[in-house]
C-alpha positions in Angstrom: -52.8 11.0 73.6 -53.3 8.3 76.2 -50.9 8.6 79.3 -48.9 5.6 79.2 -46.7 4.2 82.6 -43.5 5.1 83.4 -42.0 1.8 82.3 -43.3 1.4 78.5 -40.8 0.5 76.6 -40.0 2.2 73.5 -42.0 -0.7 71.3 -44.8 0.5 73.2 -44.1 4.3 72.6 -43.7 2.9 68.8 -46.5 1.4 68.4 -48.9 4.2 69.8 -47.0 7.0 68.0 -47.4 4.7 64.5 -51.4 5.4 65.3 -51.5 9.1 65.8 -52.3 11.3 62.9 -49.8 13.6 61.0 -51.0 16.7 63.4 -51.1 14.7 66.4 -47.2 14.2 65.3 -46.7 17.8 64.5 -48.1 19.1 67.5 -46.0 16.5 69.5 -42.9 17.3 67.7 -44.3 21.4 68.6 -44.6 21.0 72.0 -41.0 19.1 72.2 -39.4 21.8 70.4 -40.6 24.4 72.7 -40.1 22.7 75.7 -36.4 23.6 75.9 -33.5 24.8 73.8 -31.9 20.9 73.9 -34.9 19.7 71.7 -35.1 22.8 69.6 -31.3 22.4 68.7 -31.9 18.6 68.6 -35.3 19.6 66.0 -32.6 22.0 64.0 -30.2 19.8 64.0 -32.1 17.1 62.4 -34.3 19.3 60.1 -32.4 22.1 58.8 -29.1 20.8 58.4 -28.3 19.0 55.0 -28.0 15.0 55.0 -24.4 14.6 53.9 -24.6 11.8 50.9 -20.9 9.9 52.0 -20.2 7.3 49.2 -21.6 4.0 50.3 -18.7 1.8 51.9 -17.5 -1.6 49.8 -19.3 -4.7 51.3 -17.4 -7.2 51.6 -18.2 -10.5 48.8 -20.7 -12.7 51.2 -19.9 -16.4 50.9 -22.7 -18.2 49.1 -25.5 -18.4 51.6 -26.4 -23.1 52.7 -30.0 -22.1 50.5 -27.6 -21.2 47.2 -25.9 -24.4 47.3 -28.6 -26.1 48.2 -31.2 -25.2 45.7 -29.5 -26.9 42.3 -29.3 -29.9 44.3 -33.3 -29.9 44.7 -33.7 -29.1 41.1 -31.3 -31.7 40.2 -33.4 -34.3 42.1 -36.9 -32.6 40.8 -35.4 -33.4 37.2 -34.4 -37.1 37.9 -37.8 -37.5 39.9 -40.0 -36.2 36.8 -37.9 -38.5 35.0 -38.3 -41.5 37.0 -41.8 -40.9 36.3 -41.7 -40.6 32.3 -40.0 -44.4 32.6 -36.2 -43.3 32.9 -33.8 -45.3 35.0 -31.3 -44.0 37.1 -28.2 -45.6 39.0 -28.5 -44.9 42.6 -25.2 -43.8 43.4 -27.1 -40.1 41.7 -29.2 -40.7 44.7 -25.6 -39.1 47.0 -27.4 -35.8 46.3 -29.9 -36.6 48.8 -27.1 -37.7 51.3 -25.4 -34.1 51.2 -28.6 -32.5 51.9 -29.4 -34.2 55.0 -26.1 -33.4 56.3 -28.1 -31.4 59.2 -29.2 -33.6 61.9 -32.7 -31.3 61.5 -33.1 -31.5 58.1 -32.4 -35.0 57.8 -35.4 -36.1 60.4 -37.8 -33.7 58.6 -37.0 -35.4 55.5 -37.2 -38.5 56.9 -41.2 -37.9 58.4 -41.9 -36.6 55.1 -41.0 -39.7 53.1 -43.0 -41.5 55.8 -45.8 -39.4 55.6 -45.6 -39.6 51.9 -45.4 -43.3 52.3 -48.5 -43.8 54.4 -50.5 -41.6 52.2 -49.6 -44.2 49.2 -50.3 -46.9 51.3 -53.3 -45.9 52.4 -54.4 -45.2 48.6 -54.1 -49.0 47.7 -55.7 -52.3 49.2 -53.7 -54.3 51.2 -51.9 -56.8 49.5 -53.5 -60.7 49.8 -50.1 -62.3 51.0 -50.3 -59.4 53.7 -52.3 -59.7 57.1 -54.1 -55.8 56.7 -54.0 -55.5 60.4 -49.5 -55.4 60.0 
């Protein structure tokens, strides 16, 4: 094993065990058990006593999690999207759905740069129109 400074930390230690082989490990875990009766107790201890199996405690009910309550909303709007497409009309007071999602100060600018972006994509898809100067 390489000598490591005083001051890894136990990531470090981690990391380097997580590389040795299974008899590096074993002759690690050898030369801690005989280096005094603390660790050979500690290696009993751990090893030859049986893992009590307590009944798992009752988690509490979680509260549904912001991504639960958010993700019918997006399917709702994915539905009146396709069908926006196939020629349906919709009032836009349905639109409200989008107003709860961007609720988030965060969320609401992403979603904002992504309609632009989408918008410029679109826009640069198409000629400019004539009663438009293309340089506006």
């Amino acid at each position: 094993m390489a000598s490591l400074k005083p001051s890894a930390s136990w990531q470090d230690i981690r990391r380097l065990l997580a590389s040795q082989s299974k008899n590096e490990l074993l002759n690690l875990i050898r030369d801690l058990y005989i280096l005094n009766t603390d660790n050979k107790d500690f290696v009993h201890a751990q090893v030859l006593t049986p893992k009590q199996t307590a009944p798992k405690p009752r988690q509490p009910k979680k509260q549904p999690s912001s991504m639960s309550k958010v993700i019918p909303k997006i399917r709702q709007l994915a539905t009146i999207a396709r069908e926006l497409r196939e020629g349906a009309s919709f009032n836009v007071t349905r639109l409200i759905t989008l107003k709860s999602l961007c609720e988030d100060a965060t969320a609401a600018a992403r979603f904002a740069l992504h309609l632009a972006r989408l918008t410029y994509r679109k826009m640069q898809e198409k000629a400019c129109p004539s009663h438009l100067d293309s340089e506006k």
